[in-house]
Residue, then its C-alpha position, 0 to 999 in steps of 0.5 A: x621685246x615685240x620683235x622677240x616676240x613676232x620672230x618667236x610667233x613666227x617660228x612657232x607658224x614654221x615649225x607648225x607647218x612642218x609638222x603638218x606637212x611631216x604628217x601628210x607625208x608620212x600619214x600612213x606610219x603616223x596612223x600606223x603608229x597612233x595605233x599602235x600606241x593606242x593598243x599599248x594605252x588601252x589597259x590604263x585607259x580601260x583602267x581608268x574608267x574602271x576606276x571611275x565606276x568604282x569611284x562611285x560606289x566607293x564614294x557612297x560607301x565611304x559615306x556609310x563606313x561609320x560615318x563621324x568616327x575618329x579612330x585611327x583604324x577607322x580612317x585606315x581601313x575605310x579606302x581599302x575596305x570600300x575599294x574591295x567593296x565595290x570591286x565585289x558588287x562590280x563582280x556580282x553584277x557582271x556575275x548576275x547578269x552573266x548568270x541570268x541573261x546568257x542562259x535564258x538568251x541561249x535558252x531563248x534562241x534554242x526555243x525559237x529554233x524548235x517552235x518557228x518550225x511547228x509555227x510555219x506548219x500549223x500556219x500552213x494546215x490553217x491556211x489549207x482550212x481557208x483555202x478559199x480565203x487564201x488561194x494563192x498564199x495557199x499555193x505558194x506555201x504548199x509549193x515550198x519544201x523547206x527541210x528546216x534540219x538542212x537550213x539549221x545546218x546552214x546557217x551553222x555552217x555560215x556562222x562557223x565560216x563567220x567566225x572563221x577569220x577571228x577563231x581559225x585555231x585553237x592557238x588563236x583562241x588561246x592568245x586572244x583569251x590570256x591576251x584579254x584577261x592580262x589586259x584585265x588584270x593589269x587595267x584592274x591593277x592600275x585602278x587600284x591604284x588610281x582609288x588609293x591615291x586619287x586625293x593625291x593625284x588630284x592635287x597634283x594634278x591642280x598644282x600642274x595646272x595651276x602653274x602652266x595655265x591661265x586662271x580664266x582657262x582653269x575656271x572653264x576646264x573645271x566647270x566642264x569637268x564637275x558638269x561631266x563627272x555629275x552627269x555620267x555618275x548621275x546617268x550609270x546610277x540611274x539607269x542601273x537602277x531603272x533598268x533593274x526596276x523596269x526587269x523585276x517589273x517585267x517579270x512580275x507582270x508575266x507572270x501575274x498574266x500568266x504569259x510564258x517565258x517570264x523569267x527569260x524575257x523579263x531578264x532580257x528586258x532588265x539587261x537591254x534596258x541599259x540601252x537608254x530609250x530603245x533597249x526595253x523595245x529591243x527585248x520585248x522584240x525578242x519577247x513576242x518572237x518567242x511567246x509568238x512561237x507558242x501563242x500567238x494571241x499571247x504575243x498580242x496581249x504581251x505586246x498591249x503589256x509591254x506597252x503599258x509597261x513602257x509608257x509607265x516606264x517613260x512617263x513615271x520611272x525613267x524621268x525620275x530615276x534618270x531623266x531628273x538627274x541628267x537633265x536632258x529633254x526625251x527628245x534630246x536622249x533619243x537624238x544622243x541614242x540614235x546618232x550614239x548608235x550609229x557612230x560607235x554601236x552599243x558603246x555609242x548609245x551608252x555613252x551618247x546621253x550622258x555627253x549630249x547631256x554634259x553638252x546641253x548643261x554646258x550650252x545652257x550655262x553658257x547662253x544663260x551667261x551671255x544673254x543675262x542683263 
């Protein structure tokens, strides 16, 4: 039996390094490959995180769907009512913020191209008046014919040859947009699907594992798991929600100060706010560009404002809303944010604190586990 055994072990080793030495040889179809099937998945992988943010909706729904009732139609409807439900508020949102950020965004860019011009100019007529406090600036600024319609056709010109690779024809176009939107539809489909049978789904998915895995391997695999599922559930409420409050916030504060621009930066704030830690600074950024455009003491004031809004959003809303919930010290998020970032963009540190989050429980029961006596 131990000699079966040992020859089995070592088969397993053979074939084990042959399949590495098959995949060094081949690396380039095996990439090639990979790939392709990763294009071919992409619809059902998109499907199931689709469904899992539906998922948390769906749940909170449920609860309130005549909640303690008994009667047949209740249980029948509650799933397909519930999912549509929250299909709907998933579409309000997008639609909301499509709705508000993209025009004012737009609005925003079109205001700093009219006002950076009339900008230079009356800083230029400033300095002229203080000439002997600037001579030299003065002198450099005065020598600098800029034709702004000429540069504006610049760039332009350099965003459309940008472009040019991605949308060189109208058939281009085309393919790409009914290429998405059946990818779409097709990941919404499959999330339907997974929303109507995830009870029945699951408890496939426990008697599979359950008879190919080990008891102690199973415990691990559901304790990752559940941490995972609570900590990225608590993590997409939270910061929807903090990312609503710190926009209204915003908004309402410009306009009680009567700053410019009130609706359009504190839309823009609410929208990058859903970046944790760092997206309220990248719209408030684009706030004092375009107040500055208009009035640069303005811009000073709303940049003590922002600041104001931030330390209150960091030290009373975030911990609350967000920070309670997922459980991660601030100097941990920004680290998850910054590496997040860097490694995979926007995505990246979207997903990063809620990982470094799971991570960190993770680490913790583990330590706690080992060094208790």
């Amino acid at each position: 039996m131990k000699l079966k055994k040992k020859e089995l072990s070592i088969v397993c080793y053979l074939v084990l390094a042959a399949v590495l030495v098959l995949a060094v040889r081949y690396f380039d179809t095996l990439v090639s490959g990979l790939l392709r099937l990763w294009g071919i998945a992409l619809p059902l992988l998109t499907g199931c995180v689709e469904a899992y943010i539906l998922n948390i909706i769906m749940r909170r729904l449920e609860r309130g769907y005549f909640p303690g009732s008994g009667k047949a139609w209740v249980k029948r409807t509650r799933r397909p009512v519930c999912a549509a439900l929250s299909i709907f508020v998933i579409a309000a949102i997008a639609f909301l913020i499509l709705r508000l950020v993209v025009p004012e965004l737009a609005a925003a860019v079109v205001v700093i191209g009219q006002r950076v011009p009339v900008l230079f100019e009356q800083t230029v007529d400033w300095l002229s008046q203080n000439a002997d406090a600037f001579p030299e600036t003065v002198n450099r600024l005065q020598s600098l014919e800029i034709d702004w319609n000429a540069l504006g056709d610049t760039v332009w010109n350099y965003l459309k040859s940008g472009l040019g690779g991605v949308v060189n024809s109208t058939v281009t176009i085309v393919s790409g947009v009914v290429s998405g939107v059946i990818n779409f539809v097709i990941s919404l489909i499959f999330a339907v699907y997974l929303l109507m049978s995830k009870e029945k789904l699951a408890s496939q998915g426990r008697r599979i594992v359950h008879a190919y895995g080990k008891p102690v391997w199973i415990a691990r695999c559901r304790r990752i798991l559940v941490t995972a599922d609570r900590t990225f559930s608590s993590f997409i409420v939270g910061q929807v929600t903090e990312a609503v409050i710190l926009g209204s916030l915003c908004t309402l504060g410009m306009m009680l100060f009567r700053f410019p621009y009130a609706p359009m930066i504190g839309a823009f704030v609410g929208a990058t706010a859903l970046i944790p830690v760092v997206g309220a600074y990248l719209g408030a950024v684009v706030g004092v560009v375009m107040i500055g455009t208009q009035d640069p003491l303005k811009a000073l004031l709303f940049v003590v404002f922002i600041m104001v809004l931030q330390q209150l959003e960091g030290n009373l809303i975030y911990p609350r809303v967000v920070g309670s919930s997922i459980g991660l010290p601030g100097m941990w998020v920004l680290a998850a944010v910054t590496l997040g970032g860097g490694l995979m963009g926007i995505p990246g540190m979207l997903l990063g604190v809620p990982l470094a989050a799971t991570l960190y429980k993770l680490l913790a029961y583990d330590v706690n586990k080992r060094t208790a006596v």
